[in-house]
C-alpha positions in Angstrom: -32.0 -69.5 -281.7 -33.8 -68.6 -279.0 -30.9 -66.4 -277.3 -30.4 -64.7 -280.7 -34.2 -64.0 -280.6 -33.8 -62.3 -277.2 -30.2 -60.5 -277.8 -31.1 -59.1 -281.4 -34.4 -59.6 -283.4 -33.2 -58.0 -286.6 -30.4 -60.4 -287.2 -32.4 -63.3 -286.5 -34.8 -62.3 -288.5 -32.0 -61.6 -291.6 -30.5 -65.5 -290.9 -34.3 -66.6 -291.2 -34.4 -64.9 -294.4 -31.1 -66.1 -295.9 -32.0 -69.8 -294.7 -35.5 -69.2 -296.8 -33.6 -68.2 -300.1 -31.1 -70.9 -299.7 -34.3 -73.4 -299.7 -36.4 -71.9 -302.5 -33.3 -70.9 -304.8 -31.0 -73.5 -306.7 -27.5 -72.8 -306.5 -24.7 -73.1 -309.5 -22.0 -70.8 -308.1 -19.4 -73.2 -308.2 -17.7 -71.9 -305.0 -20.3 -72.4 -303.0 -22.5 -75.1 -301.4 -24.3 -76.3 -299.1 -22.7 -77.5 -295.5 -23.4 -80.6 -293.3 -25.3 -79.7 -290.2 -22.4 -81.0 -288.1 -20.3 -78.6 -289.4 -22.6 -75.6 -288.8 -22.6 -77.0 -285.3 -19.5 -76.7 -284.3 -18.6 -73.4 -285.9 -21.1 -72.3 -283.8 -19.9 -74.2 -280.7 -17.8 -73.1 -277.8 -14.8 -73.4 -279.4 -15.2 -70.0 -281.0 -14.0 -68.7 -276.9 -10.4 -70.2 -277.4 -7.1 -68.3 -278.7 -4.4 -70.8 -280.0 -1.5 -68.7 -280.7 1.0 -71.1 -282.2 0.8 -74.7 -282.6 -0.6 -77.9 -280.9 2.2 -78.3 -277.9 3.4 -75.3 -278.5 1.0 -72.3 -277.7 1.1 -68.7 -276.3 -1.9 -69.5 -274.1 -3.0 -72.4 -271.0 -6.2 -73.8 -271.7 -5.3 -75.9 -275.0 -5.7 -79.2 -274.2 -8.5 -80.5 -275.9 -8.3 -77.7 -278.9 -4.5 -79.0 -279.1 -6.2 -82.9 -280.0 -8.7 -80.8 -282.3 -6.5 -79.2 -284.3 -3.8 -82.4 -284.6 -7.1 -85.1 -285.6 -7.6 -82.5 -288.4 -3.6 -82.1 -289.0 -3.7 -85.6 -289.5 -6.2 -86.8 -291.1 -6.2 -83.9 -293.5 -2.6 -85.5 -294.6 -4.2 -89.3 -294.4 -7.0 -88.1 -297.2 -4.4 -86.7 -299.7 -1.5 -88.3 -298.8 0.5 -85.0 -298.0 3.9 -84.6 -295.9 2.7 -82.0 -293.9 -0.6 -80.2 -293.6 -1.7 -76.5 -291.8 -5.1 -76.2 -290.8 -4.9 -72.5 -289.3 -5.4 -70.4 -292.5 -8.3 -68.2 -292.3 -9.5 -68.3 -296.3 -7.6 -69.7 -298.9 -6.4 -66.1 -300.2 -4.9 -66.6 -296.2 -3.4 -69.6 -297.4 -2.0 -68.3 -300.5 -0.1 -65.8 -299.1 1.5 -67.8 -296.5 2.4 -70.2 -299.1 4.2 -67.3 -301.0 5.7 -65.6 -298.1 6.9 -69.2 -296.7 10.0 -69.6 -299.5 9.9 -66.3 -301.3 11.3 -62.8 -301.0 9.4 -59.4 -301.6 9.7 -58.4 -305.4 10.5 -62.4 -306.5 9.2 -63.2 -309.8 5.9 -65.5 -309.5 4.6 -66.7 -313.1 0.4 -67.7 -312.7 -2.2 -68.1 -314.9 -4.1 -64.6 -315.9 -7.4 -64.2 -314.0 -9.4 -63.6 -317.5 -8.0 -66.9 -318.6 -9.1 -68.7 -315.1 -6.8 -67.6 -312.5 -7.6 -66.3 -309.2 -6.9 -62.3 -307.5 -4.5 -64.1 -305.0 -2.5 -65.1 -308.5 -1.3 -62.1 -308.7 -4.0 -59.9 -309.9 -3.7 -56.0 -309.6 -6.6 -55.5 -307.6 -4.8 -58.2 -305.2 -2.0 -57.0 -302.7 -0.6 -60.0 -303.8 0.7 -57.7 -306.9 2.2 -55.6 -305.2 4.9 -58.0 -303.2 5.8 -59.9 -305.4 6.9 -59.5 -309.3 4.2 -61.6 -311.3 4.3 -62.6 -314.7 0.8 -64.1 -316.1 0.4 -67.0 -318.8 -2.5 -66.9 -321.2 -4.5 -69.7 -322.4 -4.5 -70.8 -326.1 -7.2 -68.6 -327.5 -8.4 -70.3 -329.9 -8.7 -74.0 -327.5 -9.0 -72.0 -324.5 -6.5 -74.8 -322.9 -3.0 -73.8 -321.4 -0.7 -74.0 -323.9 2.6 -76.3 -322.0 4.9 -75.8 -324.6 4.0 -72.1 -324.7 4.5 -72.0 -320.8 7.5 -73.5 -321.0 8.8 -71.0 -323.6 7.4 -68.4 -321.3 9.2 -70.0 -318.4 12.7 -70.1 -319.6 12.3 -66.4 -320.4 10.7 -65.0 -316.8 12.7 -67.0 -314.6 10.6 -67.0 -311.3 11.3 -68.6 -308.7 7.5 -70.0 -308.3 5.3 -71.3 -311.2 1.4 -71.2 -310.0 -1.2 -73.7 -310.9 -4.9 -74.2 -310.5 -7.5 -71.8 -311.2 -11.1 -70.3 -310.1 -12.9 -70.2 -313.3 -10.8 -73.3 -315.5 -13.2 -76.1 -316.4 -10.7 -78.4 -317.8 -7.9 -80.8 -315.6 -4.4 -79.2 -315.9 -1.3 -81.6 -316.3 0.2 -80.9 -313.2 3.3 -83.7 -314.3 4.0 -81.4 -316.9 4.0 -78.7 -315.3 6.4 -80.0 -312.7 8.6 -80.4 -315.5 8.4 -77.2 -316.7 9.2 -75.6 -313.2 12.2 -78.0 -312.6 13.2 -77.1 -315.9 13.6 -73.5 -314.8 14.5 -74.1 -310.8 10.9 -73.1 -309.8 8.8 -74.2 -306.8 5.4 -75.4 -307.8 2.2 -74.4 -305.9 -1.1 -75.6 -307.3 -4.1 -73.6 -305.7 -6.8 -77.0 -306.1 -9.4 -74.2 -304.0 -12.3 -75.3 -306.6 -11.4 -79.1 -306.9 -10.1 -80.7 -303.7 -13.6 -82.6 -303.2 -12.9 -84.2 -306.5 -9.1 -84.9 -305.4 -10.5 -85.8 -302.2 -12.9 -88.5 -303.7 -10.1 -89.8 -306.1 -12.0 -88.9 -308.7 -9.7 -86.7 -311.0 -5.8 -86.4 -310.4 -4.7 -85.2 -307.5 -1.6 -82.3 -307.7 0.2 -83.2 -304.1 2.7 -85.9 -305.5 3.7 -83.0 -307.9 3.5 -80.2 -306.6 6.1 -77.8 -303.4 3.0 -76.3 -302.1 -1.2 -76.9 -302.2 -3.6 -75.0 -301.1 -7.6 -75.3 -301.0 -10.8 -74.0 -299.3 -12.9 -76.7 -297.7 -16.3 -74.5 -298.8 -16.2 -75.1 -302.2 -16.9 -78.9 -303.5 -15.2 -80.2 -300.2 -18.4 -79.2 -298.7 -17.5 -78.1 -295.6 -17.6 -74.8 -293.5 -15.1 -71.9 -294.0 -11.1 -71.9 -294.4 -8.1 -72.8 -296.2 -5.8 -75.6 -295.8 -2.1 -76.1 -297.0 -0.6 -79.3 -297.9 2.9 -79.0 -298.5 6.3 -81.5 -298.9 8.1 -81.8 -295.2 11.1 -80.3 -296.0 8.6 -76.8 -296.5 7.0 -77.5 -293.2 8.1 -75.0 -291.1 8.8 -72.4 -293.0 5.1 -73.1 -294.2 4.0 -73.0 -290.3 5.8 -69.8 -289.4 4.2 -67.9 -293.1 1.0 -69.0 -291.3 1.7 -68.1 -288.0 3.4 -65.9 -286.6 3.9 -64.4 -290.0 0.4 -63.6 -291.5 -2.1 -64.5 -289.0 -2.3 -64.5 -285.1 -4.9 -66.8 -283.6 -6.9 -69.2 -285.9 -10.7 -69.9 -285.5 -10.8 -73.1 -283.8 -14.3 -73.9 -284.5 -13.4 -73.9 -288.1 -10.2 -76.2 -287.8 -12.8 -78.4 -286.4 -14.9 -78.4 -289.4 -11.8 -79.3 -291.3 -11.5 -82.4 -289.4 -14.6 -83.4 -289.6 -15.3 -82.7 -293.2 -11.8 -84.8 -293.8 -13.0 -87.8 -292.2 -16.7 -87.1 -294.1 -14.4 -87.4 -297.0 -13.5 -90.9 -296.8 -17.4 -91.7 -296.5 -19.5 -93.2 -299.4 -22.0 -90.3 -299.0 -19.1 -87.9 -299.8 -18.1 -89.8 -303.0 -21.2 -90.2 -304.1 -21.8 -86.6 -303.9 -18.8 -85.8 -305.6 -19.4 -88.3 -308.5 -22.4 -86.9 -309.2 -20.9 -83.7 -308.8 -19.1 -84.3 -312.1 -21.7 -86.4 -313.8 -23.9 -83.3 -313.6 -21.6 -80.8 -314.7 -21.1 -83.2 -317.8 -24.7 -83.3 -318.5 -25.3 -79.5 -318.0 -22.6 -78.6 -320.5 -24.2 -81.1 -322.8 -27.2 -80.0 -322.5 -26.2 -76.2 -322.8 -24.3 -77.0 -326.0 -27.3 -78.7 -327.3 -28.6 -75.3 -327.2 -25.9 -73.4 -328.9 -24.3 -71.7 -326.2 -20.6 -71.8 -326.7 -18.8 -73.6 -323.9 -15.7 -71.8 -322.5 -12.6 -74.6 -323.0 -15.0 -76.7 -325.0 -16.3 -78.5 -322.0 -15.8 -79.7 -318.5 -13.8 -82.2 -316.7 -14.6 -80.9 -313.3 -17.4 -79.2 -311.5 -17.8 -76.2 -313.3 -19.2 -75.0 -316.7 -17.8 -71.9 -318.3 -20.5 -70.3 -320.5 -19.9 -67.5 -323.3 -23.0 -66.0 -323.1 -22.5 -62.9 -325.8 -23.1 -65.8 -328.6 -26.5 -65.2 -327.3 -26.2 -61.5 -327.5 -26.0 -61.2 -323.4 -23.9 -59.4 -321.3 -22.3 -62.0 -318.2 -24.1 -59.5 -316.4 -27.5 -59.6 -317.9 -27.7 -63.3 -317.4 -26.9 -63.0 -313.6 -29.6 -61.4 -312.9 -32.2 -63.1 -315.5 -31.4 -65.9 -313.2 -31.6 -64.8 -310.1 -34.8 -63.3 -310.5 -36.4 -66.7 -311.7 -34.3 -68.2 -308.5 -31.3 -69.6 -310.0 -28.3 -68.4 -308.2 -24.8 -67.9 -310.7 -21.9 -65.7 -311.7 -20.8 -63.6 -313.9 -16.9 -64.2 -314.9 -14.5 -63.2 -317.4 -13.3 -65.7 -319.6 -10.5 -65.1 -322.0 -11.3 -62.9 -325.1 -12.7 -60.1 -322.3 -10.1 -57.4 -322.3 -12.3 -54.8 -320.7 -14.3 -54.6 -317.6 -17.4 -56.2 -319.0 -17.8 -59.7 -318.2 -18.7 -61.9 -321.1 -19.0 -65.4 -319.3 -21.5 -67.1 -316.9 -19.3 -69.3 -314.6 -22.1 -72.7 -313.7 -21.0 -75.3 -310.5 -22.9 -78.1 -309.9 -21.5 -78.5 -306.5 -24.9 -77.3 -304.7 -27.6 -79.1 -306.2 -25.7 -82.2 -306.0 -25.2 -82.4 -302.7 -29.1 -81.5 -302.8 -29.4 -85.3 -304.5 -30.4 -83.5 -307.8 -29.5 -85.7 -310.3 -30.2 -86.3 -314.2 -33.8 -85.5 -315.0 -33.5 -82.6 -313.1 -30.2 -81.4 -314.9 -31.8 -81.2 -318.2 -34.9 -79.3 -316.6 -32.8 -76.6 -315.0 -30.8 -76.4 -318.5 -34.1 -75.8 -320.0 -35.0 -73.5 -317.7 -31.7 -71.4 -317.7 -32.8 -71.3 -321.4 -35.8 -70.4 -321.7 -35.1 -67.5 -319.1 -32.3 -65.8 -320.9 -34.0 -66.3 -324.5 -37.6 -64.3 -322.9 -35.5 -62.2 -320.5 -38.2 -59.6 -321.1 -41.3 -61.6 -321.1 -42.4 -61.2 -317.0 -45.1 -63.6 -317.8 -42.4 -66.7 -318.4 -40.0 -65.5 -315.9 -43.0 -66.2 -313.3 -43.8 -69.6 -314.6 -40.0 -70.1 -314.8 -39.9 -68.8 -311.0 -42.8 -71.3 -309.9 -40.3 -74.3 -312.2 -37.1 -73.7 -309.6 -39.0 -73.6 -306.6 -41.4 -76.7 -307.5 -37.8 -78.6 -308.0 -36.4 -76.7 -304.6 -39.1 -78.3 -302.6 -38.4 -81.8 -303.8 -34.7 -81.2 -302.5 -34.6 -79.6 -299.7 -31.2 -78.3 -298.6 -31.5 -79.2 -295.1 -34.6 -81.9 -294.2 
């Protein structure tokens, strides 16, 4: 970074930093991870120079004729790796892409029924703090509270009496696979669209490793930062008959130009996808998540949903008498990187869960024997969260196992 150096210092100096913690930290916030090189190449690359107003053949600007191939190889084989009818590639986030996905087919103050954000859903679901709420009439579904599962039959119920015209799956903090036939059914039954927000989980649909929602589903949206692996941005898949009034939600309607640079990172990561190394990553993605849960259990910490099917582990941490809070930043300070979440009994603004995803260290290669260490470190931390003297031999554990995996070799 040798023009950085030259143009400003300070920020170099920052990125140098952040790189260091990345390597001497171990990361379970299950919506991050850690992204090929490639990738971090080309959203650096040239391609950040080019606007792309519009669509490939049909822009507002000369000078497209290589971005217009970049974008298309991503259009296409995003739709190749999960067999979709259409595919947009120009969404910004995936909060980007679930706004154009409600704007595309829906009217301001339509009734959207999504899963409450203390029982796993996401801001962009519909949340007050989200402008999302403030379009559009939602209606939120709970989970069981005693299972901490959705509830179809309850849904359906809840369905036939809200009437919306869109029925939203998928989740941010939902450890367990949702029955995305069923709830198909249940917005047929009631005349719904059905959008499934697989942001977490599309590098296990990728894989083919759990059930993929796109043969169900109207509308799909996902980040490719999350267990996809790659750099920044939200993708949606949709049915064809959607696809243009999907394109013009996107653009003109609630972006102008799109980052090329990313769009290339969303090729590339979807052709990364149909590699072993991906799969592999991903299986033991959800091998380790298994085992950490396991593990955890072992130890008498109550397990949000009773488990995991997918990447993340939900973790009520007040059976331990901690605050979602308090266990943060135990963590952190011993180098373990996590989340505080709600989970479903919270009713205040005090966050009872710890929300685990064992994206990051897998694509590290950290596997079994050093699952049940870092469980047994995330242990012993929050049990002696005042003893200074463990924390430090705790500290000394994560980095001893950070330097056997290095992020980037």
């Amino acid at each position: 970074m040798k023009n950085l150096k030259h143009d400003d210092p300070q920020i170099l100096q920052l990125i140098l930093q952040e790189e260091e913690r990345i390597e001497r930290t171990i990361d379970l916030v299950s919506s991050e991870t850690h992204t090929p090189k490639s990738i971090l190449e080309e959203m650096g690359s040239v391609l950040n120079h080019k606007t792309i107003e519009g669509y490939p053949g049909k822009r507002y600007h000369a000078g497209c004729e290589f971005v217009d191939v970049i974008e298309t190889l991503a259009i296409d084989r995003m739709k190749e790796l999960f067999l979709a009818e259409h595919a947009n590639v120009q969404p910004h986030t995936g909060s980007a892409a679930n706004f154009a996905v409600y704007f595309s087919v829906l009217n301001v103050g339509d009734k959207i029924l999504a899963m409450n954000l203390s029982h796993g859903g996401h801001l962009t679901h519909g949340h007050f703090a989200s402008v999302t709420s403030k379009c559009f009439n939602f209606q939120h579904y709970n989970v069981d509270l005693t299972s901490e599962l959705i509830d179809y039959h309850a849904l359906a119920v809840q369905a036939k009496e809200v009437r919306p015209k869109m029925i939203v799956a998928g989740a941010s903090s939902y450890p367990r696979l949702i029955d995305y036939e069923r709830m198909s059914q249940i917005a047929k039954s009631v005349g719904a669209y059905l959008f499934v927000d697989m942001a977490h989980i599309a590098g296990l649909v990728a894989a083919k490793l759990i059930p993929s929602p796109v043969i169900y589903a109207d509308f799909v949206s996902f980040t490719t930062f999350k267990t996809m692996t790659g750099g920044r941005g939200g993708v949606i898949l949709c049915r064809k008959k959607y696809a243009d009034e999907v394109d013009k939600a996107v653009f003109p309607g609630t972006q102008g130009t799109s980052a090329v640079s990313n769009i290339a990172g969303k090729a590339t990561i979807a052709k990364l996808a149909k590699e072993a190394n991906f799969i592999n990553v991903q299986r033991n993605t959800l091998d380790n998540a298994k085992l950490l849960a396991a593990e955890l259990a072992g130890k008498n910490y109550r397990l949000v949903g009773g488990g995991t099917d997918t990447h993340q582990v939900v973790v009520d941490v007040t059976t331990k008498g901690l605050s979602g809070s308090q266990a943060e930043k135990t963590l952190e300070s011993i180098g373990i990187i996590t989340n505080r979440n709600y989970i479903p009994k919270d009713t205040g603004k005090r966050a009872s869960g710890l929300r685990l995803g064992t994206g990051p260290i897998s694509v590290r290669g950290i596997e079994s024997d050093y699952v049940i260490q870092i469980a047994n470190i995330i242990d012993k931390a929050l049990m002696e969260k005042d003893n200074q003297e463990v924390l430090r031999e705790l500290k000394r554990n994560v980095l001893d196992i950070c330097k056997q995996f290095p992020v980037y070799k």
